[in-house]
MMTF fields as JSON, N, C-alpha, C and O atoms, coordinates in Angstrom:
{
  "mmtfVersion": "1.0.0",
  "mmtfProducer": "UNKNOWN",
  "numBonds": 407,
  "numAtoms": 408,
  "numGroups": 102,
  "numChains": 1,
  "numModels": 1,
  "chainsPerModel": [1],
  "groupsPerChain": [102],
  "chainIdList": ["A"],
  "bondAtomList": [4, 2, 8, 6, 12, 10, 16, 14, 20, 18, 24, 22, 28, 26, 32, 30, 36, 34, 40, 38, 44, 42, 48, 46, 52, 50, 56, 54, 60, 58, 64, 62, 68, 66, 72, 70, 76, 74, 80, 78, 84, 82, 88, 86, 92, 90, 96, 94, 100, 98, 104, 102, 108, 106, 112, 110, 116, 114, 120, 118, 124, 122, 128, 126, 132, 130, 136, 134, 140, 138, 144, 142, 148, 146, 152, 150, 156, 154, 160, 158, 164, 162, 168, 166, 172, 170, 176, 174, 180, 178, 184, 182, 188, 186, 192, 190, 196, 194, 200, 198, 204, 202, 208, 206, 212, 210, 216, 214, 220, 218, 224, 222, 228, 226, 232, 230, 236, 234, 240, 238, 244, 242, 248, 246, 252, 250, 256, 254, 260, 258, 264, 262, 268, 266, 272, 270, 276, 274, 280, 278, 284, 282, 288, 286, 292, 290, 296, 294, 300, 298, 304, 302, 308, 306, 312, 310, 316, 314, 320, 318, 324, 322, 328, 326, 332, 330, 336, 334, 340, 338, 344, 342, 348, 346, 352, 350, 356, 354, 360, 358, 364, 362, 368, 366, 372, 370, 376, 374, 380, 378, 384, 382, 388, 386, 392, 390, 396, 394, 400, 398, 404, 402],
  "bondOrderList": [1, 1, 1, 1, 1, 1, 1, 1, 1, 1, 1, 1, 1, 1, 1, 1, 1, 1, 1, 1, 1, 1, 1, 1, 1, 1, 1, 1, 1, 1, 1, 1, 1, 1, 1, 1, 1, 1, 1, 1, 1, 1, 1, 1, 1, 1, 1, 1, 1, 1, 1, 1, 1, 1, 1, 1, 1, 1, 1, 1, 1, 1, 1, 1, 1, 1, 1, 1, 1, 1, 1, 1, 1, 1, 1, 1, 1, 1, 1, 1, 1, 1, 1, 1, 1, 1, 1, 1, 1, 1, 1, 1, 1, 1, 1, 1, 1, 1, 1, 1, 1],
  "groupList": [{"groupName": "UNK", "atomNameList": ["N", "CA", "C", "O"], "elementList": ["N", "C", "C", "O"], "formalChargeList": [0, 0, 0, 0], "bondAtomList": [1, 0, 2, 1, 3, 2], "bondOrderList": [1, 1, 2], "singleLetterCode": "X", "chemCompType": "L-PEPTIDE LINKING"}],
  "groupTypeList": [0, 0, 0, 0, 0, 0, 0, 0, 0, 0, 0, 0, 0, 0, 0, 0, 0, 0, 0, 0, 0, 0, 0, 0, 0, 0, 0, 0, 0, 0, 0, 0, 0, 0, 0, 0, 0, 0, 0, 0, 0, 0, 0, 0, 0, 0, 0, 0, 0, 0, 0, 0, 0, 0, 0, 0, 0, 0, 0, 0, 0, 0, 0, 0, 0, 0, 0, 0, 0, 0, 0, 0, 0, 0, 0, 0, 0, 0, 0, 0, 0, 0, 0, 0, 0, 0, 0, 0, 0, 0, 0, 0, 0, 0, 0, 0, 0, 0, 0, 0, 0, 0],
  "groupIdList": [1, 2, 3, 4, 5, 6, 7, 8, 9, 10, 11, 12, 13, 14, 15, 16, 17, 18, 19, 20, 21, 22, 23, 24, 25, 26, 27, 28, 29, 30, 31, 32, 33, 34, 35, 36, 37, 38, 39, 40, 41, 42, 43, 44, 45, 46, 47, 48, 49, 50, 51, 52, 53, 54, 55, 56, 57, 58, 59, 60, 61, 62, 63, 64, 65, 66, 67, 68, 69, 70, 71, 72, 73, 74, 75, 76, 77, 78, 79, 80, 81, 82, 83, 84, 85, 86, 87, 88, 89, 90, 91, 92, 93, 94, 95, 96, 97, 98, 99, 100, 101, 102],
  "secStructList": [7, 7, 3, 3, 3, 3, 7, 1, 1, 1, 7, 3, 3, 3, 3, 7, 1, 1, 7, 7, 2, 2, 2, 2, 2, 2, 2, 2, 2, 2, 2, 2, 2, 2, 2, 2, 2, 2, 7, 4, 4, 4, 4, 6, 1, 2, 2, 2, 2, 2, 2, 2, 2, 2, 2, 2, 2, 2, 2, 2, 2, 2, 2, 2, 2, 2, 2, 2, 2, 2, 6, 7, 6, 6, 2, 2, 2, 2, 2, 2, 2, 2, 2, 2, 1, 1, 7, 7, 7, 6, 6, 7, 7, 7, 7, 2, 2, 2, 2, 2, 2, 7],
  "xCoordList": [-20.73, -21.77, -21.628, -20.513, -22.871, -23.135, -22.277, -22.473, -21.374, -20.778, -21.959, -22.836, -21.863, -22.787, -21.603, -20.433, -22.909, -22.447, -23.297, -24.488, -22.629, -23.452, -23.573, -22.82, -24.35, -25.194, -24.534, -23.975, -24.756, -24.561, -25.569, -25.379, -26.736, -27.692, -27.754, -28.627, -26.531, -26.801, -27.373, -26.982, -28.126, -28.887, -27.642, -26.681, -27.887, -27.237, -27.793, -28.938, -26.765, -27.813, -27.153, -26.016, -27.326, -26.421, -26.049, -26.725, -25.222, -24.681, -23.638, -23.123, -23.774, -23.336, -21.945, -21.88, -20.857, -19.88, -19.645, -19.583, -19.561, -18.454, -19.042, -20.17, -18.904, -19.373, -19.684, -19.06, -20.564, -20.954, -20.375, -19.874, -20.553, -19.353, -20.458, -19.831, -21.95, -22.163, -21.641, -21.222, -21.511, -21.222, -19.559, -19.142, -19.216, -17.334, -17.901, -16.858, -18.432, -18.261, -19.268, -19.236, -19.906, -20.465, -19.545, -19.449, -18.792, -17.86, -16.93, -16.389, -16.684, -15.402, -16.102, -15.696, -17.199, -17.597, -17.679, -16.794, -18.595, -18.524, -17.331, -17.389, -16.115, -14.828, -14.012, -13.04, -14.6, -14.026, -14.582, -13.893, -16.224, -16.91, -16.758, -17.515, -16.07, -15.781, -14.569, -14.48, -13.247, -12.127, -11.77, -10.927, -13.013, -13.141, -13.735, -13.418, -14.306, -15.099, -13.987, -13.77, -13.229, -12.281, -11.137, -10.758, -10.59, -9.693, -9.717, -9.396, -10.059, -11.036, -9.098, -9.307, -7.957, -7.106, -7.14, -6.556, -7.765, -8.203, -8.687, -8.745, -8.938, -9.34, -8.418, -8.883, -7.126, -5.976, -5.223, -4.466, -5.604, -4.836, -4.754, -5.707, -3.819, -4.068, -4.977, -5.47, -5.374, -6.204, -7.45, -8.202, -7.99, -9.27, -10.011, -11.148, -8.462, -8.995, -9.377, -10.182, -8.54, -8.792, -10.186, -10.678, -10.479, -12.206, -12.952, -13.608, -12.851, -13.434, -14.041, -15.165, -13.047, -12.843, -13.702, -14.692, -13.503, -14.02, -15.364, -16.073, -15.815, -17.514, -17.903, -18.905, -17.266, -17.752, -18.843, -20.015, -17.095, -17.329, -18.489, -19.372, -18.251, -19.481, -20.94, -21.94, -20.847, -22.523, -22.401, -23.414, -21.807, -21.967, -22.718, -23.76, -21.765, -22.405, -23.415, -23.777, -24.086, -25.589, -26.324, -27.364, -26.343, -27.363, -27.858, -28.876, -26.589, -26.399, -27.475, -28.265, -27.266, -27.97, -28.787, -29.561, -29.333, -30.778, -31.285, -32.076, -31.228, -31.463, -31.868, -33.022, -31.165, -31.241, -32.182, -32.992, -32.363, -33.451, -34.728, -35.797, -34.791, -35.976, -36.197, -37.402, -35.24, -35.715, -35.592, -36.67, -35.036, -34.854, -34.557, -33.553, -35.127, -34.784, -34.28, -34.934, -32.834, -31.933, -30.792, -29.662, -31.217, -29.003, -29.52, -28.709, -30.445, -30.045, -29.553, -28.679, -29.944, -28.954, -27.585, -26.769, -27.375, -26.293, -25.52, -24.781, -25.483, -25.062, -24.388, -23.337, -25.738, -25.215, -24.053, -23.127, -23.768, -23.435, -21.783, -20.945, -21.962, -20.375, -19.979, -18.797, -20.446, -20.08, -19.575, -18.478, -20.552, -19.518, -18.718, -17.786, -18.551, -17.995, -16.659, -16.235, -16.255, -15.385, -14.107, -13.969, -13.053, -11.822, -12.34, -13.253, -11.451, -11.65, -10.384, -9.449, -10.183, -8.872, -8.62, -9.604, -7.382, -6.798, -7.727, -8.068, -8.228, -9.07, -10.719, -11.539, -11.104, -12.415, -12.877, -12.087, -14.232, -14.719, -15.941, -15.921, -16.688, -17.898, -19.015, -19.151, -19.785, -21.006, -22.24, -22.998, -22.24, -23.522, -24.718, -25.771, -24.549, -25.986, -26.25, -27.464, -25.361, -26.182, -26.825, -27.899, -26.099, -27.064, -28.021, -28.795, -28.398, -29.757, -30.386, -31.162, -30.226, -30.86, -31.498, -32.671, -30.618, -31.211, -32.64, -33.347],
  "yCoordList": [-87.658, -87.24, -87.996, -88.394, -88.254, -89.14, -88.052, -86.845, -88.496, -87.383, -87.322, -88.183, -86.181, -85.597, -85.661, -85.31, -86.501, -85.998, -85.475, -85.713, -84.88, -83.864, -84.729, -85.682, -84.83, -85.293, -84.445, -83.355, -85.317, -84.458, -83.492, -82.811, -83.422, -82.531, -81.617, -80.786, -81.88, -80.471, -81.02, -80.603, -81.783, -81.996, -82.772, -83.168, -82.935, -84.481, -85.561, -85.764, -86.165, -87.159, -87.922, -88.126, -88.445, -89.133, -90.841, -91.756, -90.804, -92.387, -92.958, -92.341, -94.309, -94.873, -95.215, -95.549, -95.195, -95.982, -97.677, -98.404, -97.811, -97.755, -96.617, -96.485, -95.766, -95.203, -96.234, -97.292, -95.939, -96.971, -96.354, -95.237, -97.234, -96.778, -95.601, -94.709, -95.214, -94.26, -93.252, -92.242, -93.16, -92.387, -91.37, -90.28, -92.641, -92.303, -91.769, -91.195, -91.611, -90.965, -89.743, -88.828, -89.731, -87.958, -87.525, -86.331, -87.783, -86.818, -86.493, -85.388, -87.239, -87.361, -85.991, -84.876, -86.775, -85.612, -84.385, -83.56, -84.057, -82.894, -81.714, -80.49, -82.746, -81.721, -81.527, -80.771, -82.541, -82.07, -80.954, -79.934, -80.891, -79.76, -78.451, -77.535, -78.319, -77.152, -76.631, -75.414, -77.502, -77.284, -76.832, -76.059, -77.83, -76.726, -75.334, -74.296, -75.157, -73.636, -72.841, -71.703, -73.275, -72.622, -71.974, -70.809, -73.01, -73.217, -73.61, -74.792, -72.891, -73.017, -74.322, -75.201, -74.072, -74.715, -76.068, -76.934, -76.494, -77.942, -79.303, -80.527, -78.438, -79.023, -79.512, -80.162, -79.12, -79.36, -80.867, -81.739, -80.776, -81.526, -82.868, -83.227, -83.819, -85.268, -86.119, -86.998, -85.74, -86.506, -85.801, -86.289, -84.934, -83.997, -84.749, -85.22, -84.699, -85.255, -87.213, -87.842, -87.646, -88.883, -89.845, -90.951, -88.214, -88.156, -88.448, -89.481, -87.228, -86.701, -87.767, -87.77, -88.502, -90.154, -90.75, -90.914, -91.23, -92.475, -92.127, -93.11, -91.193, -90.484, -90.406, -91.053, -89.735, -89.88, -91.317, -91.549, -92.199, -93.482, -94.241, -94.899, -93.958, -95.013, -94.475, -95.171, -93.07, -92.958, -93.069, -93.719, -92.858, -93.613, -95.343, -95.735, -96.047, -97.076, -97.594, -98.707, -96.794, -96.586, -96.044, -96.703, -95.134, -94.904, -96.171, -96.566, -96.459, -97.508, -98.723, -99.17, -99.098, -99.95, -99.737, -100.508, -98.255, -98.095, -98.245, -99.186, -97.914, -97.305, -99.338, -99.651, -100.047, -101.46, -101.906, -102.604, -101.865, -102.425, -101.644, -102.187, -100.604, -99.791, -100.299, -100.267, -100.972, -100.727, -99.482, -99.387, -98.503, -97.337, -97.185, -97.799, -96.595, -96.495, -97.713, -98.742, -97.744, -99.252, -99.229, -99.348, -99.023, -99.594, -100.908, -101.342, -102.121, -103.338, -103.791, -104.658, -103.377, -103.821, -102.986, -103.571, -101.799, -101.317, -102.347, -102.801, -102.994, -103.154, -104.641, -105.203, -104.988, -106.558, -106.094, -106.904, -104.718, -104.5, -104.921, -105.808, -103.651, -103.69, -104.749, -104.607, -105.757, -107.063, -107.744, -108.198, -108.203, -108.909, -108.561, -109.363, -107.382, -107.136, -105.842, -105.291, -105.634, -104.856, -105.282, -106.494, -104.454, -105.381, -105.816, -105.371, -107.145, -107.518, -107.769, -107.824, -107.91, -108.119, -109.707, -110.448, -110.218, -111.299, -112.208, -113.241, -111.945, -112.05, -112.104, -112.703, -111.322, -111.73, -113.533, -114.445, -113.744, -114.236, -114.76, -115.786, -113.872, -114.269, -113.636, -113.479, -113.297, -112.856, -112.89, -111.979, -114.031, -113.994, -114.293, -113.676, -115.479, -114.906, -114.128, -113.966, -113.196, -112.132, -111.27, -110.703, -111.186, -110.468, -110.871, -110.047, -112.393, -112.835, -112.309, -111.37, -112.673, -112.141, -110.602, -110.285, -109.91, -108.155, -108.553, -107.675],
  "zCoordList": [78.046, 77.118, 75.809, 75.474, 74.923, 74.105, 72.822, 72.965, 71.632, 70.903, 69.736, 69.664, 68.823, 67.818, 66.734, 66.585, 65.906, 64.504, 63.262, 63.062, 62.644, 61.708, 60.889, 61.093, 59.842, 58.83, 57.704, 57.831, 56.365, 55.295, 54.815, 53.807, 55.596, 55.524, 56.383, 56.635, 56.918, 58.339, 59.726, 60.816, 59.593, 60.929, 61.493, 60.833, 63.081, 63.573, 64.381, 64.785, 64.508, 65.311, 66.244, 65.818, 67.323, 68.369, 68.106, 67.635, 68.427, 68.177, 69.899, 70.831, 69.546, 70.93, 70.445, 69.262, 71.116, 70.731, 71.041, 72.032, 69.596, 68.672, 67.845, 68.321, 66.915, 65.703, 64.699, 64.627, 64.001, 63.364, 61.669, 61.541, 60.612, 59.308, 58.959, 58.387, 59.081, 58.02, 59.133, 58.567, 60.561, 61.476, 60.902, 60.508, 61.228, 60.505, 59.104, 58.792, 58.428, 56.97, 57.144, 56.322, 57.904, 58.207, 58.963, 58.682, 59.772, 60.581, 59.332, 59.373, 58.307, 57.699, 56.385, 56.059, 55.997, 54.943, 55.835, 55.607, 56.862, 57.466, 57.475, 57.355, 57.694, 57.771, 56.888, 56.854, 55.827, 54.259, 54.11, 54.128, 53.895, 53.974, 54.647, 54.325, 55.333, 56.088, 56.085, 56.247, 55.882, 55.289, 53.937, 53.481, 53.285, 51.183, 52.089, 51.508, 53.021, 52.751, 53.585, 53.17, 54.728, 55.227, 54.28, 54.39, 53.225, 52.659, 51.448, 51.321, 50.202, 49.012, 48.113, 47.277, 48.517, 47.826, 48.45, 47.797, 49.716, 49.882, 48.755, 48.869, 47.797, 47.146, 45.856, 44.92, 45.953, 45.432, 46.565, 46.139, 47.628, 48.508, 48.129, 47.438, 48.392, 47.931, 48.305, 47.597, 50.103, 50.632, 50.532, 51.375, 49.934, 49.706, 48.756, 48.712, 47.587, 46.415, 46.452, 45.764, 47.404, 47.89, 48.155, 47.926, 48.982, 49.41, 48.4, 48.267, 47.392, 46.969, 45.683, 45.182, 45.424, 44.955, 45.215, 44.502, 46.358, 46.494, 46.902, 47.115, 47.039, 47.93, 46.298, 45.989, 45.3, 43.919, 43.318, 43.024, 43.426, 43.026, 43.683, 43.134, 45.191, 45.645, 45.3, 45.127, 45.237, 44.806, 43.416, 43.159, 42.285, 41.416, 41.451, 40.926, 42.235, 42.631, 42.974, 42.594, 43.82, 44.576, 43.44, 43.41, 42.419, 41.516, 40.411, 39.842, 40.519, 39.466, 39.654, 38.823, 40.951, 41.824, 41.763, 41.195, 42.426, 42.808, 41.08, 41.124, 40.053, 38.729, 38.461, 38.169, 38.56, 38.304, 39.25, 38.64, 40.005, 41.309, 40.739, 41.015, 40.08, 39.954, 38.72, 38.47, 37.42, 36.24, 35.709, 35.122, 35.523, 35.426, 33.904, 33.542, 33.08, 31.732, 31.211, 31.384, 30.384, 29.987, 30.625, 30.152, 32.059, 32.983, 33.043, 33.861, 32.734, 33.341, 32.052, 32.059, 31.041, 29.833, 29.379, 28.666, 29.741, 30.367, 30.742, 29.869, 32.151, 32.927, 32.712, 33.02, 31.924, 31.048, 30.086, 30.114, 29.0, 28.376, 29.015, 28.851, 29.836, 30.71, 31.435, 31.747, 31.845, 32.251, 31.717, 32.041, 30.186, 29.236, 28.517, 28.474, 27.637, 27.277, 27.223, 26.207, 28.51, 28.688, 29.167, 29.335, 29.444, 30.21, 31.203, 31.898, 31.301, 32.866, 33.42, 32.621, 34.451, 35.264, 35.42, 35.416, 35.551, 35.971, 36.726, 36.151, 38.053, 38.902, 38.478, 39.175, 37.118, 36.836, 37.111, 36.865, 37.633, 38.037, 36.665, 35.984, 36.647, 35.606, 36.269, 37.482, 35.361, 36.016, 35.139, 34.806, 34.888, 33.597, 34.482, 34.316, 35.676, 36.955, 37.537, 37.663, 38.229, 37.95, 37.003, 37.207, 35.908, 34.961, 34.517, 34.029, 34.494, 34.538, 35.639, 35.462, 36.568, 37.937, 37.778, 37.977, 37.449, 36.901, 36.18, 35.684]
}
């Protein structure tokens, strides 16, 4: 039988194997989700909070995006803001084309 996975909306939906990555991250949110409600101190755990991280950060990411692709108020000058002028790491690169590009 084909396996089910739940959605972060509740619904599910069937997938073929391999699982595909948003597949692996609804099974994964799903049982975070049900483990905070089983177990309200889950949310103390290292790997809860792990989650809880990086699912933060990336939709941070995605608004950010979507908010710049849309023109959205001032994130594309935002965004120029934090590019040039903030720390950068060892490894910075440059990014003054893309921020033209925005």
């Amino acid at each position: 039988s084909t396996p089910s996975v739940l959605s972060a909306r509740g619904g599910s939906a069937a997938f073929s194997a391999p699982p595909s990555t948003r597949a692996l991250y609804e099974i994964a949110f799903s049982r975070c989700a049900a483990a905070l409600k089983a177990h309200k101190d889950c949310y103390d755990m290292p790997w809860f909070k792990s989650f809880w991280a990086r699912n933060y950060d990336a939709l941070t990411v995605v608004s950010v995006l979507r908010n710049a692709q849309e023109d959205v108020d001032e994130v594309r000058r935002w965004i120029d803001a934090q590019l040039r002028y903030s720390t950068k790491s060892a490894s910075y690169q440059g990014i003054s084309e893309a921020c033209s590009a925005l």
